[in-house]
C-alpha positions as CSV (number, residue, x, y, z in Angstrom):
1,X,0.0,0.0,0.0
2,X,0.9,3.6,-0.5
3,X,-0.3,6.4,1.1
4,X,-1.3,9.7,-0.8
5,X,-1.7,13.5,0.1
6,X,-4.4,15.1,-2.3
7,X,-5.1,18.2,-2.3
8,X,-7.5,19.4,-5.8
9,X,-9.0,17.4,-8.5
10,X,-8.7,13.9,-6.3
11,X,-10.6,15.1,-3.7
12,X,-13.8,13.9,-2.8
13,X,-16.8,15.5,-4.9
14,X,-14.1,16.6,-7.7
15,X,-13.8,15.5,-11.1
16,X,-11.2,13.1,-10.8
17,X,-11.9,11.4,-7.7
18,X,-12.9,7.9,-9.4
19,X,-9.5,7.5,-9.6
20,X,-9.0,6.4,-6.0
21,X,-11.3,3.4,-6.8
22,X,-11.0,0.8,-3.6
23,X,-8.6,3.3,-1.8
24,X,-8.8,3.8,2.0
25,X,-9.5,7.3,3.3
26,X,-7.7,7.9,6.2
27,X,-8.6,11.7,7.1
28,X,-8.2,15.1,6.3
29,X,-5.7,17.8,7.6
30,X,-3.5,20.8,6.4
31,X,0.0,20.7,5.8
32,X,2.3,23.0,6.6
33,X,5.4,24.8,3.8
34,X,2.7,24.3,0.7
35,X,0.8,27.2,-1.1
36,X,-2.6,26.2,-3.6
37,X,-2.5,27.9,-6.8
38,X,-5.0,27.9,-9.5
39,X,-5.2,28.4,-13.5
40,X,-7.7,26.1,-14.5
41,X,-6.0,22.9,-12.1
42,X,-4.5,23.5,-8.7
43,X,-0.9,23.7,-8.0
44,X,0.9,22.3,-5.0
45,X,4.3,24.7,-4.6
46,X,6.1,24.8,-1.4
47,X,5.8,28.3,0.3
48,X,5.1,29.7,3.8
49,X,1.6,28.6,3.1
50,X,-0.3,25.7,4.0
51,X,-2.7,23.0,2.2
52,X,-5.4,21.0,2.8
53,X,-5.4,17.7,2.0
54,X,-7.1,13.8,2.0
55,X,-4.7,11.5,2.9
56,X,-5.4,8.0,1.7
57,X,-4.4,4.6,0.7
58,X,-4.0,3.1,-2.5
59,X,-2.5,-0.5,-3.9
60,X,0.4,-0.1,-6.4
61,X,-1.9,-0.1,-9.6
62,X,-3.9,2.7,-8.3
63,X,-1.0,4.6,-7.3
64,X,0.9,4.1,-10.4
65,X,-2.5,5.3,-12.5
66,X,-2.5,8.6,-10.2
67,X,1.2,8.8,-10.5
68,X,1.4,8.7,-14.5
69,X,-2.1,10.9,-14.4
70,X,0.3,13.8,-12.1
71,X,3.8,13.3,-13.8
72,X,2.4,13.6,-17.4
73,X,0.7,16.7,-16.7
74,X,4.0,18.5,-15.5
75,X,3.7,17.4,-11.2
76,X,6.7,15.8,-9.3
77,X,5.8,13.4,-6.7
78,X,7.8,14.4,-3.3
79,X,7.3,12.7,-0.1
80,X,5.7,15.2,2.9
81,X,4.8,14.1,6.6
82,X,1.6,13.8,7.3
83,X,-0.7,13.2,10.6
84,X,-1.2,9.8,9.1
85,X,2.2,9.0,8.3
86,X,4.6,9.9,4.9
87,X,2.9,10.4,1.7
88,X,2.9,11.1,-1.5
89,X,2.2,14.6,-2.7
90,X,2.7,15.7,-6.3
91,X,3.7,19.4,-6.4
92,X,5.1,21.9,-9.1
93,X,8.3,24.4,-8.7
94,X,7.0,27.7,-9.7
95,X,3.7,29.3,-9.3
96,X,1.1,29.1,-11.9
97,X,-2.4,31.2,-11.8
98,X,-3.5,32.8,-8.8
99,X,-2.8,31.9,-5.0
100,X,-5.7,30.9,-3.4
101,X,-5.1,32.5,0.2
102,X,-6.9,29.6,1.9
103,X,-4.8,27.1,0.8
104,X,-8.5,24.9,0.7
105,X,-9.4,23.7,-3.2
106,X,-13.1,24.4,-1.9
107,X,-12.2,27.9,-1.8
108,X,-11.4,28.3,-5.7
């Protein structure tokens, strides 16, 4: 099993939640050192921010789905701590869009 951070489109109620198909939810929480930005899909970039996030579980096909879905559209997994242990979280170096103060995806 891995365990994955999400912070925007995976999210429950989101468009590309489906993905996490059989995966275990294991809470909710922010993340400190992580500002959200937004131009059309949210951006992960480390800052002086914070993030919300769902932290889950996945098996190794349904990470290696998310992880190819993330990589191929420009995303770099990293590894961040979590209440629920290390996980995965795929972020980008630079800013792109607008900051969304809140750090929440809701909040778009």
């Amino acid at each position: 099993m891995v365990r994955i951070a999400v912070y925007g489109t995976l999210r429950r109620g989101k468009p590309l939640h489906g993905y996490l198909h059989g995966a275990r939810f294991l809470g909710e929480e922010w993340i400190e050192g992580y500002e959200l930005y937004f131009d059309g899909l949210p951006y992960a970039v480390k800052g002086a921010g914070r993030l919300k996030v769902e932290v889950y579980e996945v098996d190794g096909e349904v990470f290696e789905d998310i992880n190819t879905l993330e990589v191929g559209a420009g995303y770099t997994p990293v590894e961040v701590e979590t209440g629920f242990g290390r996980a995965i979280l795929w972020e980008v170096s630079s800013p792109r869009g607008f900051r969304v103060e809140s750090g929440d995806f809701d909040d778009v």
